[in-house]
Every structure is written in structure tokens, then in C-alpha cells.
GUVEX-414257 format. One record per residue (C-alpha): y, z, x; residue in one letter; residue number from 1. Coordinates in steps of 0.05 Angstrom, whole numbers. Example, Ala and Ser with C-alpha at 12.3 -4.5 7.8 and 13.67 -1.06 7.14 Angstrom:
! GUVEX-414257
+--------+--------+--------+----+-----+
!      y !      z !      x ! aa !   i !
+--------+--------+--------+----+-----+
!    -90 !    156 !    246 !  A !   1 !
!    -21 !    143 !    273 !  S !   2 !
+--------+--------+--------+----+-----+
//
This chain:
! GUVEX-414257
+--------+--------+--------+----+-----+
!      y !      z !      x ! aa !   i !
+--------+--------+--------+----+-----+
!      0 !      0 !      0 !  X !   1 !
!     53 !     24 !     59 !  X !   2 !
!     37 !    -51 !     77 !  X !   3 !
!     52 !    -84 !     17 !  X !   4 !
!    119 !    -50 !     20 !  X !   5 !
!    137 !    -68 !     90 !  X !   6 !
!    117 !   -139 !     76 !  X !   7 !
!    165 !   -138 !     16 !  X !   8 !
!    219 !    -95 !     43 !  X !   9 !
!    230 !   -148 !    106 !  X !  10 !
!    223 !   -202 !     68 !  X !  11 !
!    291 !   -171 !     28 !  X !  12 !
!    328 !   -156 !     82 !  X !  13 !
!    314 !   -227 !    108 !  X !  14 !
!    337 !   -269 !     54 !  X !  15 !
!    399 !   -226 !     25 !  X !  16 !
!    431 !   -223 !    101 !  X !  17 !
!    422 !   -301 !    104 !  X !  18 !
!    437 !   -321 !     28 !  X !  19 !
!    439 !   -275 !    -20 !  X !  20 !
!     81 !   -199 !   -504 !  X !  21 !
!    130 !   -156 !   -525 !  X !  22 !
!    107 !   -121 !   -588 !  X !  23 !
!     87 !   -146 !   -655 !  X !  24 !
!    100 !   -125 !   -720 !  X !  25 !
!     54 !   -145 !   -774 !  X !  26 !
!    107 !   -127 !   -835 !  X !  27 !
!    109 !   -186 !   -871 !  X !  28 !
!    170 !   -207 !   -909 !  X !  29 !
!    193 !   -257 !   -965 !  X !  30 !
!    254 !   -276 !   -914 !  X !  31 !
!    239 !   -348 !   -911 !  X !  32 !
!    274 !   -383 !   -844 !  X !  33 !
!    280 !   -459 !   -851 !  X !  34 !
!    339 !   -501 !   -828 !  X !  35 !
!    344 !   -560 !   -792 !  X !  36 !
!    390 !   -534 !   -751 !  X !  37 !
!    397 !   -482 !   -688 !  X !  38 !
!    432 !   -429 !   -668 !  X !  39 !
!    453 !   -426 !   -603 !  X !  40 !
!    480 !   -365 !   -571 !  X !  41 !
!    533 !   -380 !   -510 !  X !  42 !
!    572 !   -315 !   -478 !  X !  43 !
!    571 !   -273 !   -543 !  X !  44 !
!    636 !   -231 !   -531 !  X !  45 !
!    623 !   -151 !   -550 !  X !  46 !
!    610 !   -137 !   -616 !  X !  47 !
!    667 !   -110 !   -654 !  X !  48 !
!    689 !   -102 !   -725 !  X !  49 !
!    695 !   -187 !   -750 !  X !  50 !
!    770 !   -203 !   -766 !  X !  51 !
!    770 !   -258 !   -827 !  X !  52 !
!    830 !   -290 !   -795 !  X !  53 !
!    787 !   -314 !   -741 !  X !  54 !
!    730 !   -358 !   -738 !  X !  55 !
!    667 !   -317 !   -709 !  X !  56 !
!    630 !   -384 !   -692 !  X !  57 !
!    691 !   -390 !   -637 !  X !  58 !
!    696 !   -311 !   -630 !  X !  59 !
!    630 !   -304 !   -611 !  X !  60 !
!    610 !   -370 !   -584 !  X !  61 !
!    554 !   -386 !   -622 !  X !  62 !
!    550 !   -458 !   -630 !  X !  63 !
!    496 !   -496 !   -692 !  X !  64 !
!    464 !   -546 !   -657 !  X !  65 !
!    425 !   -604 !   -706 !  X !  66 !
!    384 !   -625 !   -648 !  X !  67 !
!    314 !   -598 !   -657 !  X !  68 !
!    298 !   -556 !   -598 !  X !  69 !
!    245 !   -597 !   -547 !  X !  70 !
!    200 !   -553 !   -500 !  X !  71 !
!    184 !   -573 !   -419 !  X !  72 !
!    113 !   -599 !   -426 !  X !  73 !
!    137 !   -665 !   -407 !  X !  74 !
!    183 !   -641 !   -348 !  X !  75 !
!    119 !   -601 !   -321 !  X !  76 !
!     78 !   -663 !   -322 !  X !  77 !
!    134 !   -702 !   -280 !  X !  78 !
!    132 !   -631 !   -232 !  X !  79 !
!     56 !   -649 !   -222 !  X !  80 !
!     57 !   -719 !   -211 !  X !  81 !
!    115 !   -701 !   -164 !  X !  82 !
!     66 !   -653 !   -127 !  X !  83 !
!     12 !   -693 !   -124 !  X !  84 !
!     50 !   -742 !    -79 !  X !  85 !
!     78 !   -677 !    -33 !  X !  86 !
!      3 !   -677 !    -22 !  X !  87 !
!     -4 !   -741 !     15 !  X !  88 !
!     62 !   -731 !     53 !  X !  89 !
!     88 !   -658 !     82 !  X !  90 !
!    162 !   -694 !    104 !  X !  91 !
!    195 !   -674 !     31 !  X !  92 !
!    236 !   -612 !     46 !  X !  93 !
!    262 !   -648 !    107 !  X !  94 !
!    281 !   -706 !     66 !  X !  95 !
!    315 !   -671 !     10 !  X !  96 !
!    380 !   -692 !    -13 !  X !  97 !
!    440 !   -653 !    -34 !  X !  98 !
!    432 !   -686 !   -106 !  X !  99 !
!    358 !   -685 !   -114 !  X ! 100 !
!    328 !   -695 !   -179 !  X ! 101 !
!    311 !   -626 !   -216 !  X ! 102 !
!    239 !   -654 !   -205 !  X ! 103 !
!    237 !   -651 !   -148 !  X ! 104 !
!    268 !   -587 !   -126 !  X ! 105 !
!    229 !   -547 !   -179 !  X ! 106 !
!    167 !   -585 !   -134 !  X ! 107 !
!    190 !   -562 !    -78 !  X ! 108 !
!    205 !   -497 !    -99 !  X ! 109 !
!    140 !   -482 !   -127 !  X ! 110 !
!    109 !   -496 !    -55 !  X ! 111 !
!    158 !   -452 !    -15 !  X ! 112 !
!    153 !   -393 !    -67 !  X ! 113 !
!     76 !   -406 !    -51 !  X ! 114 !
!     83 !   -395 !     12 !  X ! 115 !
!    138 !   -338 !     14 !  X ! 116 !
!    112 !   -267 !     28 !  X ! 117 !
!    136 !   -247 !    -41 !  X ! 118 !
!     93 !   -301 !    -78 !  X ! 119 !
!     51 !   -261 !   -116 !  X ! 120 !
!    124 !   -243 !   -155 !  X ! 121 !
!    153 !   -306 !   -161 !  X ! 122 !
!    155 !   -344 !   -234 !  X ! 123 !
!    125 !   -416 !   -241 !  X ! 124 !
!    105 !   -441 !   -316 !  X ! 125 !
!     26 !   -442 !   -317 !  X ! 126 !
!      5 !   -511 !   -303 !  X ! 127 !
!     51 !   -519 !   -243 !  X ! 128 !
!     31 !   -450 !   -216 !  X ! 129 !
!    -53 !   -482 !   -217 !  X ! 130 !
!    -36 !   -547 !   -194 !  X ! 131 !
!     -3 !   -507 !   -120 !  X ! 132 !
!    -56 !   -469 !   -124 !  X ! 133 !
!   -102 !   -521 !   -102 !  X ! 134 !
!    -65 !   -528 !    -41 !  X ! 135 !
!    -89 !   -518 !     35 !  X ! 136 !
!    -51 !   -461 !     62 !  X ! 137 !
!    -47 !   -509 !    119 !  X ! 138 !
!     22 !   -533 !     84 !  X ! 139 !
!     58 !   -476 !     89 !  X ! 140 !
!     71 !   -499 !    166 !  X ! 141 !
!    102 !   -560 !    137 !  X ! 142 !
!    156 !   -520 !     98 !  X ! 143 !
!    227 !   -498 !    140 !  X ! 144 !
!    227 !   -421 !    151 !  X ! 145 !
!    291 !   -418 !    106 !  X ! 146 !
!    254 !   -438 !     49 !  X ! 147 !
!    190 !   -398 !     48 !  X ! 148 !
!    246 !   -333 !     65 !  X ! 149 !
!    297 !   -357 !     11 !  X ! 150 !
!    262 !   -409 !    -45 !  X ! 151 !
!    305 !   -402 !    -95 !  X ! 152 !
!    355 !   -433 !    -46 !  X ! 153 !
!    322 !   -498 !    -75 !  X ! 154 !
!    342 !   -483 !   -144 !  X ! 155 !
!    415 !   -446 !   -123 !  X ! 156 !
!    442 !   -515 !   -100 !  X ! 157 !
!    435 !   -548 !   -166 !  X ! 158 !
!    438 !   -497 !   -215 !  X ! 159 !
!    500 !   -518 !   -251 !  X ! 160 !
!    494 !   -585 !   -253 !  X ! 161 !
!    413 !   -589 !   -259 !  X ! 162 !
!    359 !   -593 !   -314 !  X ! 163 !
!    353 !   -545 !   -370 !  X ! 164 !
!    282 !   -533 !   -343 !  X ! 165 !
!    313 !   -518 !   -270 !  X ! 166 !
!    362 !   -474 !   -303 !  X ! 167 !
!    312 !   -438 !   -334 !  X ! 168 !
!    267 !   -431 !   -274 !  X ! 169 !
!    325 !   -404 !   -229 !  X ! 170 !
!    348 !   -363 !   -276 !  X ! 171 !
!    271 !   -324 !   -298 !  X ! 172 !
!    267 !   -320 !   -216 !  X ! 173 !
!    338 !   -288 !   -208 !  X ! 174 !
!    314 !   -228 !   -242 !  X ! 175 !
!    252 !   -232 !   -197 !  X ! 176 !
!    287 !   -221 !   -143 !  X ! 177 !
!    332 !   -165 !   -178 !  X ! 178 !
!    267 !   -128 !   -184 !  X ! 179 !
!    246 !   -133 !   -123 !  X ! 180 !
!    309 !   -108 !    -89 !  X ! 181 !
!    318 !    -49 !   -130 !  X ! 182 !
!    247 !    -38 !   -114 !  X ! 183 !
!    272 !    -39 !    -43 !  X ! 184 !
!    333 !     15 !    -48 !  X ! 185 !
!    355 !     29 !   -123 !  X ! 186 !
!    423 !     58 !    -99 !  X ! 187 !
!    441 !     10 !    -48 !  X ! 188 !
!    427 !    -53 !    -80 !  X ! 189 !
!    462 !    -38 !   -146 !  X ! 190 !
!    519 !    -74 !   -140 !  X ! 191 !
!    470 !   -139 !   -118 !  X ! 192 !
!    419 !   -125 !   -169 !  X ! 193 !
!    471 !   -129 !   -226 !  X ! 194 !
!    508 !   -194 !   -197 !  X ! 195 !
!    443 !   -230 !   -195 !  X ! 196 !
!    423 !   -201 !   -271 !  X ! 197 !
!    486 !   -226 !   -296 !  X ! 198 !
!    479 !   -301 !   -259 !  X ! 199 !
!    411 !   -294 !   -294 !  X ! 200 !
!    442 !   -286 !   -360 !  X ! 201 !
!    490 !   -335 !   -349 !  X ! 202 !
!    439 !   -389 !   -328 !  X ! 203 !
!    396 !   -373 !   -382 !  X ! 204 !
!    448 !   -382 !   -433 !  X ! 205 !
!    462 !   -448 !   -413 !  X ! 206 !
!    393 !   -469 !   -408 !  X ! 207 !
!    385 !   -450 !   -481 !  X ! 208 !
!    446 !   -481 !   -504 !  X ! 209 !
!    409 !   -554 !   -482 !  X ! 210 !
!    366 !   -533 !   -537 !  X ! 211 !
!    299 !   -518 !   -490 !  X ! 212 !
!    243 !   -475 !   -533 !  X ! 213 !
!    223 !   -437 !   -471 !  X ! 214 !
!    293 !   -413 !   -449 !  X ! 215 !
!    305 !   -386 !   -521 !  X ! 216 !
!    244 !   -337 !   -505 !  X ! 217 !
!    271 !   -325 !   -442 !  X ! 218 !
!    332 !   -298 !   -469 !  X ! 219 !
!    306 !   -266 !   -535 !  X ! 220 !
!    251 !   -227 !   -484 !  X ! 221 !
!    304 !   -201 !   -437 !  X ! 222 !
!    352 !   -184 !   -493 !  X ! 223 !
!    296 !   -139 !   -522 !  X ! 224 !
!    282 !   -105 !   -447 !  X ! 225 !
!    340 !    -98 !   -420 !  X ! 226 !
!    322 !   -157 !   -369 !  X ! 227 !
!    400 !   -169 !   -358 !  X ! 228 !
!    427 !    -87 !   -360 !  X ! 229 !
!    418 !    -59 !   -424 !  X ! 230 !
!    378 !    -76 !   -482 !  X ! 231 !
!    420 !   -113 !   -537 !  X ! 232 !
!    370 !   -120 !   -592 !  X ! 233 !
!    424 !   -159 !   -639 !  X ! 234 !
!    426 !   -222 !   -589 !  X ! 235 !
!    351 !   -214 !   -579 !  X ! 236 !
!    352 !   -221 !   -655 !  X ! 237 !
!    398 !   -289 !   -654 !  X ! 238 !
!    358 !   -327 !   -604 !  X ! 239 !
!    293 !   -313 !   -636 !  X ! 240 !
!    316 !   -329 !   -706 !  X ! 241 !
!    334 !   -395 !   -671 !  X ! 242 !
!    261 !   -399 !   -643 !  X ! 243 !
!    237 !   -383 !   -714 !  X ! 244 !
!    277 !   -436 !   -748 !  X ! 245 !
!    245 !   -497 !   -710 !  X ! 246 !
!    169 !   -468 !   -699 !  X ! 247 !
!    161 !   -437 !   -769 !  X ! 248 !
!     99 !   -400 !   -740 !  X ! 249 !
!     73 !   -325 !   -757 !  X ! 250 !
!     92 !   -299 !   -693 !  X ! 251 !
!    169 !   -328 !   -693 !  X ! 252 !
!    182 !   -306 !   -759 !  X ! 253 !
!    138 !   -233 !   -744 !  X ! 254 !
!    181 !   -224 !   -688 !  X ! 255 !
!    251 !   -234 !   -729 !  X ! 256 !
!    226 !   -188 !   -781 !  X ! 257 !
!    209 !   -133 !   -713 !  X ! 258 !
!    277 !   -139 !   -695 !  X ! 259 !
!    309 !   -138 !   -752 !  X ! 260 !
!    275 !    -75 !   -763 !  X ! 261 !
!    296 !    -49 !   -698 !  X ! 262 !
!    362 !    -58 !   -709 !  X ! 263 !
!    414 !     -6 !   -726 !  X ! 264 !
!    455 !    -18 !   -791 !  X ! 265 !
!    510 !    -43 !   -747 !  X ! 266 !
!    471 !    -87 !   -707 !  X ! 267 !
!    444 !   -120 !   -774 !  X ! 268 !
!    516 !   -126 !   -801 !  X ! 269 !
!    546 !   -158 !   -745 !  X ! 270 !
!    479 !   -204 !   -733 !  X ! 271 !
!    481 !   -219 !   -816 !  X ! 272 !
!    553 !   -235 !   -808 !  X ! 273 !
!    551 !   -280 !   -751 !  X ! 274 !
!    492 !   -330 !   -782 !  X ! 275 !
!    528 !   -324 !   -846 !  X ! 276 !
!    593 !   -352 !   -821 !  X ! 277 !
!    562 !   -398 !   -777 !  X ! 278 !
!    526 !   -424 !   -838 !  X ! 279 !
!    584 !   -443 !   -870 !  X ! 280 !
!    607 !   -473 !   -805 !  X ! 281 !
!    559 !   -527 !   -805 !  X ! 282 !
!    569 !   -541 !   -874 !  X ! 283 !
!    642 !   -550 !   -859 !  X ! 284 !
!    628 !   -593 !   -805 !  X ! 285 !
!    581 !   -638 !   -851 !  X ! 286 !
!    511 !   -613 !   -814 !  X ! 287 !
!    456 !   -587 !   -838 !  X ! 288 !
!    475 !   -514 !   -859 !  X ! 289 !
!    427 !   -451 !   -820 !  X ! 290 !
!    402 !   -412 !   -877 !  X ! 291 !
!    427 !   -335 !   -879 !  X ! 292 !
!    341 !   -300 !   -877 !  X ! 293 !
!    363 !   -234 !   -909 !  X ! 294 !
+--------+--------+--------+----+-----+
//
């Protein structure tokens, strides 16, 4: 074990002095949630009591997409394909430009996490995590020291102007890292460990807000946990009504009516509130109007 934390602990002090099922309830309900439409949450400001000479859609930046929400199967396929030629040719991090395609750095990022001395922390999506897998160790050699200490600097370059899905994966590996440095030194690494939460957050938003399924559940998860500081069950509520609204399965729509139920009477107010005027947003705007489920 002492090992496992030294292993850890220098792998942290490298990289930040060079670069810095949750549960169900079965309760079923008559709330129906069917739209066409989605919310999307963006920077939701603090909640405070709503003034009716302002428009909470804009208050609270919550913008109704009509879009239906799409998921990254297809992106993970590319990610493979992409993979499967690193395997015939080790000269791709040397060759990698500053505008890369999100392919490719998420491909490149899933080998250097492999190889990183924190890899058994790092987030991949399933089918990408089995297809490295079946690599030799042997390419590790092939990958610059810089990467296999630091991987996410393969995502950091192009996280504002990448792919939802690269979004996404930077910003569910951002909080990996937060963990592990406050595993490191709690006190010491506050400060770090809440700028890297907050990027997280940030990242994550804007992932969702291209209308990706998975980055919805990243955000409605962390909400819930307490992922990005402290738990704030009403947005965790928001995003997964969202999630509800396109998939229509049990679990969605068991997980809307677990929050709901979580929720303080202010939390439900301000959450009611904020569909319902959102609602008639859309209709204003000659969309597709997001039902109010209570």
C-alpha cells in the first residue's frame, strides 16, 4: 500500500510543477415527461427568489434546445478505428498538430493515460478503455515522457474549441485528477483541487449544451455528489429531467421522481419555476414547448 501511494504521490508532484449508480427510487409516479424538446442547463446563476420583471430563461441561462440529444457511440467507433492505425505506426504523438482532430487526441490520450502511473484512475468510455487494453506494453516507450506524466495535456490544448465528446472526456478526467491530489495533501492542494472542479463544471456544461446524452449524466451525477464542491440536487434535477425527456426509459424518469423527492420545498419551487417559464419560452419562440412534469 505505502507503494501505491508513493507511486501516486510522485506522479502529482510531477505533473502539477510542469502543467498543472447512484441510487434508485422505485416510487412510481403519474408525472408523465414528454417533449420534443431539451433543457439545457448553462452557468445557472444562484438561486434566489424569481423576479417577474425578468426573464429566468436569460437569468438563469437555461437555454430549450429542439435538437434531440445524440450520444458518442459513433465518435467511439472513429476513436477505435483511429487506434487501430496507432497500432501499425508508434510516430503519432510526435506528429501531432496543434489543431488535431478531437479523434485523434482522445486516441492519443487513451494510450498515454494507459501508460501513466495513475492509469488505473483515469476515465475512458468502455469500448475505448478494451480496445488499449489489447495493447503491448511495449508502446508505452513510443509515447514522450510529458504525456504519460501529464495526459490530459492532450485534451487541455483543445478543450474549448474541441468535440463535445472531448469536452466531456477532459472534463470527467479533471475531477480525476482533483481526487487524486487531495488524496495527496487535502490542505495544501485546496486551492488546486477547487480550480480544476470548477474547469470541470465549466467543461461539462458546455459539453451538455451540444446536446451529448452522456455529458447530461455527467453533470446530473456530479450535481447529486457534490463532484464540483457541494451537492446542488436542484441542477442535478434539471439535467436529468432533460435526460428523461429524450430516453423516456424507467430509470430516467425513476431518477427525476428520486430527486424530486430529495429536494427541499425550495429547491422544487425554484426547479418548478424555472421549467415552467422556460416552457413558455419555447412556445414564445414558436418551438416545441418542454412540458412542466409536476
Amino acid at each position: 500500500m505505502k507503494i501505491v501511494f508513493l507511486v501516486i504521490g510522485s506522479f502529482l508532484i510531477i505533473y502539477f510543477t510542469q502543467d498543472i449508480l447512484w441510487p434508485v427510487q422505485t416510487a412510481r409516479s403519474n408525472n408523465a415527461v414528454a417533449s420534443s424538446a431539451t433543457i439545457i442547463v448553462k452557468n445557472i446563476s444562484a438561486v434566489d427568489t424569481p423576479n417577474s420583471n425578468i426573464d429566468i430563461c436569460e437569468r438563469h441561462k437555461v437555454e430549450v434546445l429542439v435538437t434531440p440529444m445524440k450520444d458518442r457511440l459513433h465518435f467511439e467507433s472513429e476513436v477505435n478505428q483511429y487506434l487501430e492505425k496507432i497500432s501499425l505506426s508508434h510516430g503519432q504523438f510526435q506528429s501531432l498538430e496543434p489543431d488535431a482532430p478531437s479523434v485523434q487526441r482522445i486516441a492519443l490520450f487513451s494510450l498515454a493515460s494507459h501508460c501513466s502511473p495513475a492509469a488505473e484512475y483515469y476515465k475512458l468510455p468502455a469500448s475505448i478503455e478494451a480496445t488499449v487494453d489489447n495493447f503491448s506494453s511495449k508502446i508505452c516507450r513510443s509515447i514522450p515522457s510529458e504525456y504519460r506524466m501529464a495526459p490530459l495535456k492532450l485534451l487541455r490544448a483543445a478543450s474549448k474549441d474541441g468535440s463535445p465528446e472531448l469536452k466531456l472526456a477532459y472534463a470527467e478526467n479533471l475531477l480525476v485528477e482533483a481526487q487524486l491530489l487531495e488524496f495527496v495533501n487535502r490542505l495544501k492542494t485546496r486551492r488546486q483541487v477547487e480550480e480544476l472542479r470548477a474547469e470541470a463544471e465549466q467543461v461539462g456544461r458546455e459539453a451538455a449544451g451540444s446536446g451529448l446524452r452522456e455529458a447530461f449524466l455527467f453533470m446530473t451525477k456530479h450535481y447529486e455528489s457534490g463532484g464540483f464542491g457541494l451537492p446542488d440536487l436542484k441542477r442535478s434535477y434539471l439535467y436529468a429531467i432533460a435526460v428523461a425527456d429524450q430516453t423516456k426509459t424507467v430509470e430516467s424518469v425513476e431518477r427525476v421522481n428520486y430527486l424530486y423527492q430529495s429536494m427541499t420545498a425550495t429547491e422544487v419551487s425554484s426547479a418548478r419555476e424555472i421549467i415552467s417559464q422556460c416552457k413558455s419560452a419555447s412556445r414564445d419562440g414558436g418551438s416545441s414547448a418542454y412540458r412542466n412534469p409536476f
